[in-house]
C-alpha positions as CSV (number, residue, x, y, z in Angstrom):
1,X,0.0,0.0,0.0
2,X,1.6,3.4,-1.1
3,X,-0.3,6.9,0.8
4,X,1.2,10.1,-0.9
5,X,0.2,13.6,0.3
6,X,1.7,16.5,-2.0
7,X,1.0,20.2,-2.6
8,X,-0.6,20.7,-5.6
9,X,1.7,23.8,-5.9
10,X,4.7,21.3,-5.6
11,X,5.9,18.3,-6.7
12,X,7.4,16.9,-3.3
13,X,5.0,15.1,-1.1
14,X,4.7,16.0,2.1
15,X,4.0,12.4,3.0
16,X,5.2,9.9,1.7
17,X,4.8,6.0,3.0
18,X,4.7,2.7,1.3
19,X,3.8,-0.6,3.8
20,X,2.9,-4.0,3.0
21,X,-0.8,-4.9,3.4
22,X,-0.2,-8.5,5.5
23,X,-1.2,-8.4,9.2
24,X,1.3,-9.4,11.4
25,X,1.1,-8.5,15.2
26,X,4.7,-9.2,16.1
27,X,5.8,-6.4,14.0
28,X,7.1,-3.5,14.9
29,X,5.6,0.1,15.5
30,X,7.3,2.5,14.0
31,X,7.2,6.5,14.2
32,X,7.9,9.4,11.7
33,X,8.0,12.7,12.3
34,X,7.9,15.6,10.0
35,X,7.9,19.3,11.4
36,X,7.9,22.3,8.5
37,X,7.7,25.7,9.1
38,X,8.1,28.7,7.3
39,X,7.8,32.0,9.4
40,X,4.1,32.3,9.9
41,X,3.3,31.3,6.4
42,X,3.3,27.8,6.6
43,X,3.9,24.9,9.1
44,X,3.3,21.3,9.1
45,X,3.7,19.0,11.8
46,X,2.9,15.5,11.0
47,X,3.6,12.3,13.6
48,X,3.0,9.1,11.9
49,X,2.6,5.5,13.2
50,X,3.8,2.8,10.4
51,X,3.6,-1.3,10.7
52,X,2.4,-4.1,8.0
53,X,-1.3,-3.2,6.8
54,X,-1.6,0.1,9.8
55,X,-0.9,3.9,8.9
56,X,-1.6,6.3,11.4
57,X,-1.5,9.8,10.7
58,X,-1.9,13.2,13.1
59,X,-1.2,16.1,10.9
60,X,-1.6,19.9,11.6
61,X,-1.1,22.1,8.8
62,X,-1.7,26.1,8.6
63,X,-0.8,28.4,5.7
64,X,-1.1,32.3,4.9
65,X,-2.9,31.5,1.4
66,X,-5.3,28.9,0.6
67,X,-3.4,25.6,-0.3
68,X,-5.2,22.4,-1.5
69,X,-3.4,19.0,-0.8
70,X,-3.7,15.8,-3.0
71,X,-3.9,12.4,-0.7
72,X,-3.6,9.1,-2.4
73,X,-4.1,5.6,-1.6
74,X,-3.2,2.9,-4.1
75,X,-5.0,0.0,-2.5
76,X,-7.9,-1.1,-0.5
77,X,-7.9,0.1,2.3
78,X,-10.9,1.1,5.6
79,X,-9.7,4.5,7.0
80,X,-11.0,5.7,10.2
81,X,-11.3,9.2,10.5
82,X,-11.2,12.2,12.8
83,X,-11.7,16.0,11.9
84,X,-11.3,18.7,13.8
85,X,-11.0,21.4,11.7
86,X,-13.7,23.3,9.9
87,X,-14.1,25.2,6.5
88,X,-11.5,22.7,4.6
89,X,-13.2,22.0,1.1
90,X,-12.7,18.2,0.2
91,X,-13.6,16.5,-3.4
92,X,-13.1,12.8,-3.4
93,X,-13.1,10.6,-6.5
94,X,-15.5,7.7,-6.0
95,X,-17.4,8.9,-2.7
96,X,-19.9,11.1,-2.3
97,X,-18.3,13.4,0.4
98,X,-20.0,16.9,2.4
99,X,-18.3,19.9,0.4
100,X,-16.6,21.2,4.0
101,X,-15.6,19.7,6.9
102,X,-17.0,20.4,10.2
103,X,-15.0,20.6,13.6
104,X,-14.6,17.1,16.3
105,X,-16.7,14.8,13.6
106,X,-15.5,11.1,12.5
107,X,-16.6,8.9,9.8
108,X,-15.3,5.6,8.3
109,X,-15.1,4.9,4.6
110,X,-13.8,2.2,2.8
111,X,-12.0,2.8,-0.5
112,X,-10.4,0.6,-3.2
113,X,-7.9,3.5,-4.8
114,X,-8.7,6.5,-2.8
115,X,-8.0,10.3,-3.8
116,X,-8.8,13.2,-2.4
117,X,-8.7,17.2,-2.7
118,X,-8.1,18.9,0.1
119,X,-8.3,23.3,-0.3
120,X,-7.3,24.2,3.1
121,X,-8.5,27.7,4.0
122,X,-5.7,30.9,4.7
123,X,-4.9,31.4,8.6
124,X,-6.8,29.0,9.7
125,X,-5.0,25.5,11.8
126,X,-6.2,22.2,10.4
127,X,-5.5,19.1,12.3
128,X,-7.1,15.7,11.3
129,X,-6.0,12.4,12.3
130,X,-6.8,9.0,10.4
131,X,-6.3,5.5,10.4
132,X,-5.6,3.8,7.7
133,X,-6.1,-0.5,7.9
134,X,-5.4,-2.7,4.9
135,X,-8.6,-5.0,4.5
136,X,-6.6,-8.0,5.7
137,X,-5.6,-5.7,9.0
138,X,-9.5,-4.7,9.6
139,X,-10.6,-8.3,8.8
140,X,-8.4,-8.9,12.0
141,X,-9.6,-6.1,14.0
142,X,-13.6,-7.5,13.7
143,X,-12.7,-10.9,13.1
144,X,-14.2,-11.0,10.3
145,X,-17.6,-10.3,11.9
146,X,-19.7,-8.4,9.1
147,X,-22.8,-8.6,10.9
148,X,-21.7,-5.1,12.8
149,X,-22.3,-3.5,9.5
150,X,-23.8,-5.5,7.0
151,X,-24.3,-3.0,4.2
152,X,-20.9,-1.2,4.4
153,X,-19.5,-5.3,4.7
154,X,-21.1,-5.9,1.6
155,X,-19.5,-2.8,-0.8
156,X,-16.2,-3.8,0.9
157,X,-16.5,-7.6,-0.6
158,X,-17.5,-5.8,-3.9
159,X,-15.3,-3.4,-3.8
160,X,-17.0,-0.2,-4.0
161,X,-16.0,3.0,-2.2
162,X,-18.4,3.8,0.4
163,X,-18.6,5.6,3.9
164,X,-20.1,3.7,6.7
165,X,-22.9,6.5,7.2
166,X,-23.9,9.7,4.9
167,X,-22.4,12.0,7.1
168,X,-19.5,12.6,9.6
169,X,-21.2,12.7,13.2
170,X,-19.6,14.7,16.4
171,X,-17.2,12.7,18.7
172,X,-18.4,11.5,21.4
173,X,-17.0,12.0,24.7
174,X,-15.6,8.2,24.3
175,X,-13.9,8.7,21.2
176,X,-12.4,12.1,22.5
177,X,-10.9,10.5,25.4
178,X,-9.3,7.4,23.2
179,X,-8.4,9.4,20.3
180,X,-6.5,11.7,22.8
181,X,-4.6,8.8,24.7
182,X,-3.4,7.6,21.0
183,X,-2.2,10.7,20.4
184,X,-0.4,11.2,23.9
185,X,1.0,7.5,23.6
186,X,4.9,7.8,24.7
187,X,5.7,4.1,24.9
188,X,8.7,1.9,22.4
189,X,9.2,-0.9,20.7
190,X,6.5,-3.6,21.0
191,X,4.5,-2.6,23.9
192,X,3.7,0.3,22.1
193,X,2.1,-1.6,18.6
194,X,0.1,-3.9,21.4
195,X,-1.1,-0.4,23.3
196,X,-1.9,1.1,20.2
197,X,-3.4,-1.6,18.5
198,X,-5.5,-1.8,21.8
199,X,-6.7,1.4,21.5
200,X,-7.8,1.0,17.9
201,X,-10.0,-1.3,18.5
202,X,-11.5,0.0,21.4
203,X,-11.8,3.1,19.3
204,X,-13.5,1.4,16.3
205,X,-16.3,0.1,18.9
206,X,-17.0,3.4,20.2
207,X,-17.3,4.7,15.9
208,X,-19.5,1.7,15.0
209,X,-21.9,2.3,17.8
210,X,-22.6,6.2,17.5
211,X,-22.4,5.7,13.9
212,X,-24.5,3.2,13.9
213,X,-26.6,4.2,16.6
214,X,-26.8,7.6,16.8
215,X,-28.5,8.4,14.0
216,X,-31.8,6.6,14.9
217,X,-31.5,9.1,17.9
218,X,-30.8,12.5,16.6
219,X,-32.9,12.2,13.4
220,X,-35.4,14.8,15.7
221,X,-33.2,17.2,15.8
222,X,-32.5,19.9,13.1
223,X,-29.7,21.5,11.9
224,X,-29.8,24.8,13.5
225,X,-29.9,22.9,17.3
226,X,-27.5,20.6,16.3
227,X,-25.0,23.7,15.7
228,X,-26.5,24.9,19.0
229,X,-25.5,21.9,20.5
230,X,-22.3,22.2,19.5
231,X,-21.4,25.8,20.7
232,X,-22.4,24.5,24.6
233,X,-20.4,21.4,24.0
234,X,-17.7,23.7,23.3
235,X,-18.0,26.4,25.8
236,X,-17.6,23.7,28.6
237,X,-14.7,22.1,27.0
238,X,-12.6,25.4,26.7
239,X,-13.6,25.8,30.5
240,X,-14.7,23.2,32.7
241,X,-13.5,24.6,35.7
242,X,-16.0,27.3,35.9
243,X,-18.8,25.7,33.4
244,X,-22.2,27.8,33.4
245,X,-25.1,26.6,35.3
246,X,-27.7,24.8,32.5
247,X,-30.1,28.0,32.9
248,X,-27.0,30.1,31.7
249,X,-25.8,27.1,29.0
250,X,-29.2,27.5,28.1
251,X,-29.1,31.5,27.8
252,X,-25.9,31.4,26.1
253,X,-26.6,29.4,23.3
254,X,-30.5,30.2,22.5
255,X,-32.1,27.1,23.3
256,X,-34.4,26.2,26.0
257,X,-33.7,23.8,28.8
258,X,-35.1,20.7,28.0
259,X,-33.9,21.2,24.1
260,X,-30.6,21.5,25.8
261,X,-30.6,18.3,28.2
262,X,-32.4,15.7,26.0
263,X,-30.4,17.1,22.6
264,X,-26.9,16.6,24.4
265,X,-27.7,13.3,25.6
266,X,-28.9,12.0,21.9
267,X,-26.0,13.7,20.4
268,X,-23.2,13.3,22.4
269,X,-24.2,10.0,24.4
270,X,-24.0,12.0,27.7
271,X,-25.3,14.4,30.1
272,X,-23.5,17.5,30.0
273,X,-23.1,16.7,34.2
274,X,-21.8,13.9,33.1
275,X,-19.8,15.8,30.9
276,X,-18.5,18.1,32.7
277,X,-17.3,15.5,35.1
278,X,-15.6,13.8,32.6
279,X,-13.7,16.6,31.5
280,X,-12.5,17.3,34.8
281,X,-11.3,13.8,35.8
282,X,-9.5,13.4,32.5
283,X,-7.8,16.9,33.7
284,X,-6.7,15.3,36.5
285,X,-5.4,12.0,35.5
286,X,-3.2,14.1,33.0
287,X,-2.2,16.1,35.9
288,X,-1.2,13.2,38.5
289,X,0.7,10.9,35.6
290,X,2.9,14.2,34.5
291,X,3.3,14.5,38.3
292,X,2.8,18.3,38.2
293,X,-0.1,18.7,40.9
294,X,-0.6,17.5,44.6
295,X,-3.9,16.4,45.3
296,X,-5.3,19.8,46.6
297,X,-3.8,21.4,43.2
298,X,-5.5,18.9,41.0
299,X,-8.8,19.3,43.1
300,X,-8.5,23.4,42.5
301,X,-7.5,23.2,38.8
302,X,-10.5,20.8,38.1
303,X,-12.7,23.1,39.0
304,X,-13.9,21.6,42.9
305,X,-13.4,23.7,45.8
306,X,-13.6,21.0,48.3
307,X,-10.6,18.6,47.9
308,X,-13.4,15.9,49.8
309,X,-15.5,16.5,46.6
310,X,-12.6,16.0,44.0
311,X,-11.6,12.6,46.2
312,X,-15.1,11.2,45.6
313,X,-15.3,12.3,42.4
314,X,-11.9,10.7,41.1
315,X,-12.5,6.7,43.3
316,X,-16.1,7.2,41.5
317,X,-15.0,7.6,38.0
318,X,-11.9,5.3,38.1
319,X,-12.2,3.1,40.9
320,X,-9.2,4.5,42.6
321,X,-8.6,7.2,45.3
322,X,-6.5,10.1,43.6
323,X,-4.1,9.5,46.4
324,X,-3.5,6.0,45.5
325,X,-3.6,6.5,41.5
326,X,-0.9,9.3,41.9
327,X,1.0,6.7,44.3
328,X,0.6,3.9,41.5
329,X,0.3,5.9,38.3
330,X,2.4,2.7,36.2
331,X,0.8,0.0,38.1
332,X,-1.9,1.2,37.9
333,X,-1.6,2.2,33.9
334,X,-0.3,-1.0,33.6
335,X,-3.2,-2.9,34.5
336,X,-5.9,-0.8,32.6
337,X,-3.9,-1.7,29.6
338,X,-4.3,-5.1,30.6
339,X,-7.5,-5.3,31.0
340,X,-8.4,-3.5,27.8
341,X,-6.4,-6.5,25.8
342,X,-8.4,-8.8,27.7
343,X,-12.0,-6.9,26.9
């Protein structure tokens, strides 16, 4: 399998990568790294994650003047894939894609020779990450069980291009937190490909289900609350220490209470509680395993006054006291990874 990014402007890809399309677990995971910058009129930062049949690919890219990017794949191949950038115009040859991209939405498509246009828009930072499986590498990662998703199954024994569902959906609060512990992954050598591997499937549960599911339960709700929707999920990600009270969540984004509860639940699998309260403890484990905050620090940068609160909190969400977890950070990590092999 050969995936080729390139400029249309020049004639050097940016990315360049060529893999066999076998499946073999005992390989290695290897990392590339590409960082370009130009003064403030162009950077790219790209991390990639190579084995046998598995690309993965977190790129950022920003440029003074529009710039539209070619991506090619030569083979089959079932891509997983993150946005979370807006405005970026995409064409692709054989699917029937949505003209622009919209911020924190996934999708999974299956292609046989995939490329793509890309026109990314002037001073504005794109970051997207995908993952790109060789049939034979997916086969393994469902075990061969089409019945999760019989029609998309079906196009991919005939080969024909196809997305899983019409339309790229928000993350949900599931695929945030995994998509964010694949990108933060600092392990070598083969406990890394197990880890990551791991995590790919774990995050290609959490796609299938609200891709599969969600649908059914947000086909109530129009375009104009879903952007709605979208705005509060956002205000109480860029501060969940001091997050509004749902009257003022309400206020601030023009839609009325119940609007606001039951449409966050259908579209983001979650109460915005519930939401909030994730945030916070993800703040915190980030916090104790980079062993930069005491207890009482933690408690005050997650937003609780009452380090009593935080305490419960924490042992409710992970099963552990934040005293013992910041105690046993790589035991502890040690044996979540474990148990996700096992589930």
């Amino acid at each position: 399998m050969k995936i080729k990014a390139t400029l249309l402007t020049s004639e050097t890809p940016i990315i360049k990568i060529q893999i066999g399309d076998n499946y073999y677990p005992k390989s290695i995971l290897k990392e590339e790294n590409i960082n370009i910058q130009n003064g403030n009129s162009e950077k790219i930062i790209s991390r990639h994650l190579i084995t046998e049949g598995l690309v993965l690919l977190d790129t950022q890219m920003y440029y003074s003047t529009p710039r539209t990017v070619m991506f090619e794949i030569d083979e089959e191949s079932v891509v997983m894939n993150f946005i979370y950038s807006s405005n970026v115009e995409t064409h692709i040859d054989q699917l029937e894609s949505e003209k622009y991209s919209k911020k924190n939405t996934h999708n999974i498509f299956y292609t046989n020779n995939f490329k793509g246009f890309f026109t990314i828009p002037a001073l504005t930072n794109i970051n997207y990450m995908s993952i790109i499986l060789s049939k034979e590498f997916y086969y393994n990662i469902i075990n061969e069980d089409w019945q999760l998703h019989e029609k998309f199954s079906k196009k991919i024994l005939n080969k024909q291009s196809t997305y899983l569902t019409s339309k790229y959906l928000p993350f949900t609060p599931a695929i945030q937190w995994v998509t964010s512990e694949i990108k933060n992954c600092s392990r070598e050598g083969l406990l890394k490909r197990i880890y990551i591997e791991s995590k790919i499937k774990e995050l290609l549960i959490h796609q299938i289900e609200a891709l599969t599911l969600k649908p059914l339960q947000t086909e109530n709700i129009n375009q104009e609350e879903y952007g709605k929707l979208l705005v509060a999920k956002e205000i109480l990600e860029n501060d969940y220490r001091n997050t509004p009270t749902l009257p003022e969540l309400s206020r601030l984004i023009s839609l009325n209470e119940f609007k606001l509860k039951k449409g966050f639940k259908a579209c983001f699998g979650t109460t915005v509680k519930s939401y909030i309260i994730k945030l916070r403890m993800e703040h915190a484990k980030e916090l104790f395993q980079s062993k930069t905050a005491t207890v009482s620090e933690a408690a005050y940068k997650c937003g609780y006054k009452d380090v009593s609160h935080f305490s419960a909190a924490f042992k409710s969400y992970y099963g552990f006291s934040p005293q013992k977890f910041k105690i046993n950070t790589d035991s502890i990590q040690f044996w979540l990874i474990g148990f996700s092999l096992l589930w």
